[in-house]
N, C-alpha and C positions, 0 to 999 in steps of 0.2 A: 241802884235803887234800894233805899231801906225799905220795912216793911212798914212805913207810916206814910211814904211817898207813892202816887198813883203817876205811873208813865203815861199820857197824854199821845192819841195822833190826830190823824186828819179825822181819822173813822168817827174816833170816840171823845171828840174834842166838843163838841156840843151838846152831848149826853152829861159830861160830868163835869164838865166847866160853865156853858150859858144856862142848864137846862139846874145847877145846886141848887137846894134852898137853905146853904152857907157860902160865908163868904169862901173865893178860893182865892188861891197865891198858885202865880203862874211862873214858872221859872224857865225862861228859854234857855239852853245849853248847849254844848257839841263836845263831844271826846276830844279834841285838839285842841279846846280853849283852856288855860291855864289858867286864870281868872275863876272862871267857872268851878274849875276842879276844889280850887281853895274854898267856894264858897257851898258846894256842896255838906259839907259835915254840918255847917248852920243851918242851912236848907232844911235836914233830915233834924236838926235839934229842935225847928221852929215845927215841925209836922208834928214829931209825936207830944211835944207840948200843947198844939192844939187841937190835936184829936178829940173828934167829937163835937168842935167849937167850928173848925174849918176845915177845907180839903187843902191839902197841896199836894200841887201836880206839877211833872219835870216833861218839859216838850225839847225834845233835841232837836234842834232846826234843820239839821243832815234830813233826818226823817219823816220830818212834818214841815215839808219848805211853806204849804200853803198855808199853815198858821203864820206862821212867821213873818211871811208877807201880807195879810189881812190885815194884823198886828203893827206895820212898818215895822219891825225890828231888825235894827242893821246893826246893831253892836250888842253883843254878849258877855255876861250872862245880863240879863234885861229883867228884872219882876214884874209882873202885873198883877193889880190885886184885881180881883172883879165881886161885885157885890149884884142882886136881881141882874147879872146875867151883864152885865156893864160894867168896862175899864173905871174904875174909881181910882189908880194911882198906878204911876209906872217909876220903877226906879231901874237907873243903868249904875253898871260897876257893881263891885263887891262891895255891899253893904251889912253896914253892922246888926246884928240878930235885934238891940233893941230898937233900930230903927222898923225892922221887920214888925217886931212883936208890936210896936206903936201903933201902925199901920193896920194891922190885922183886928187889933182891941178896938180900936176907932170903929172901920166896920161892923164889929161883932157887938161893942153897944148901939151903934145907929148913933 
C-alpha cells in the first residue's frame, strides 16, 4: 500500500467508500494475482494524482470476501468507481492509467 492508497475491509468499507463525499476508485486485489500486481504502481500513480479530488482504496478479496461478493467480483483486479455512495462504472483487467484518470474526471466534474 502507498501512502496515497487507503486499504479497505469489511469493517471500514462503508465508512470510507458509501459514506465519501468524493468520488472513490475501488480496486479489488489478492497477493497471488499477477495482473493485479502489474497494475498496482498505476493504482498508486492515479491516488496520489488525485489526492484531494478522490479517494482510492485497495480491498484484497482474500480478506474482505464479503465485499467482494456484494460487488459480484469474480475476476481480478476488477475497478469500481463509486460516485454518492453508488457503482458508476466497473472495469475488469489491467487498465490503462488514462482510462482510469477518464473515468475519475468524468465523476469529479459531474
Amino acid at each position: 500500500m502507498s501512502e496515497f492508497t487507503v486499504d479497505v475491509t469489511d469493517d471500514n468499507f462503508e465508512s470510507i467508500v458509501i459514506n465519501s463525499d468524493k468520488p472513490v476508485l475501488v480496486d479489488f486485489w489478492a497477493e497471488w494475482c499477477g495482473p493485479c500486481k502489474m497494475l498496482t504502481p498505476t493504482i498508486e500513480s492515479v491516488a496520489e494524482d488525485f489526492q484531494g479530488k478522490s479517494v482510492v482504496v485497495k480491498v484484497n478479496v482474500d480478506n474482505a470476501p464479503g465485499i467482494a461478493t456484494k460487488y459480484g467480483i469474480r475476476s481480478i483486479p476488477s475497478l469500481l468507481f463509486f460516485n454518492n455512495g453508488k457503482v458508476s462504472e466497473q472495469r475488469v483487467g489491467a487498465i490503462s492509467k488514462d482510462e482510469i484518470t477518464s473515468l475519475l474526471n468524468q465523476l469529479i466534474e459531474g
